[in-house]
N, C-alpha and C positions, 0 to 999 in steps of 0.2 A: 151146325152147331160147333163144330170144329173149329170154325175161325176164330173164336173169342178172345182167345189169345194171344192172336198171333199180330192185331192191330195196336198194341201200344199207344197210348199218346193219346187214341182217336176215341171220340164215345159219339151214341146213335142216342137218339132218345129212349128209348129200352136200355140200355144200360147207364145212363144219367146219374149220379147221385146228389141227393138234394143233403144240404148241408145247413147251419146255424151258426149265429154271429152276433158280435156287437160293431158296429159303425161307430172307427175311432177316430177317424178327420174326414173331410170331404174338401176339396180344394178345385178352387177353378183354376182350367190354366187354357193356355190356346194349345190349340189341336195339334199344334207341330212341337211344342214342346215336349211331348206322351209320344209322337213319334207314329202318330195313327195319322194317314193320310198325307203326311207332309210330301210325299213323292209326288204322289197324284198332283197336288196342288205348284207344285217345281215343274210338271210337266207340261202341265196344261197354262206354264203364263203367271202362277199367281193368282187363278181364277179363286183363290177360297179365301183370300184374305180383304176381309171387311165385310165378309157374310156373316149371316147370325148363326152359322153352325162353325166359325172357327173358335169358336167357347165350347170346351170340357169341362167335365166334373170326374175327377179321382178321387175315388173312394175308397178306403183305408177301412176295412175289416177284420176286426179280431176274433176267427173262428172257434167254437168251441173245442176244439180238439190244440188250442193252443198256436194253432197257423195263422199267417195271415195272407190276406189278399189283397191286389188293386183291381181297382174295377174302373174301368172309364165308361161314362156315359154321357150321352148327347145331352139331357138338360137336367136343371136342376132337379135332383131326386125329390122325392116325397117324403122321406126320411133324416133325419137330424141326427146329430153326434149322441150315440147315447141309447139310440133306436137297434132291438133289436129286430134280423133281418135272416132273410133265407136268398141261401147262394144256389143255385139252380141250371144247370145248363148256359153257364156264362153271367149269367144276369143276375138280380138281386131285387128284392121285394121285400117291401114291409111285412114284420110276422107278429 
């Protein structure tokens, strides 16, 4: 139990905190724009461009505690501008 502290930065599912929000944009954009996976796909050739996974969605959350977040995800969410949503170990769900 010692260690708790001493990992900054990192969380385990045991120490996770679940958080509340409102969804204030959601924007499509390609995957190398957000900056996720663009190496891979440089390395390998260009292998990712013209798949149907090189479309993101950034997601623009206005936490209750006044923060905000972005959240990239693979496809279009379920959730609309306006919706509130629970922030959770990276990911985000309709609440």
């Amino acid at each position: 139990m010692g260690s708790m502290g001493s990992t900054s930065g990192t969380a385990d599912s045991s120490t996770a905190q679940t958080s509340y929000g409102t969804v204030q944009a959601i924007d499509q954009m390609q995957r190398q724009d957000v900056g996720v996976g663009a190496m891979g796909a440089a390395a390998t050739g260009g292998a990712m461009t013209g798949s149907p996974t090189d479309r993101v969605y950034r997601v623009t959350v206005r936490m209750d505690d006044g923060s905000s977040q972005l959240i990239v995800v693979d496809s279009m969410p379920p959730y609309k501008i306006g919706d509130r949503v629970r922030y959770n170990n990276g990911t985000l769900s309709p609440y």
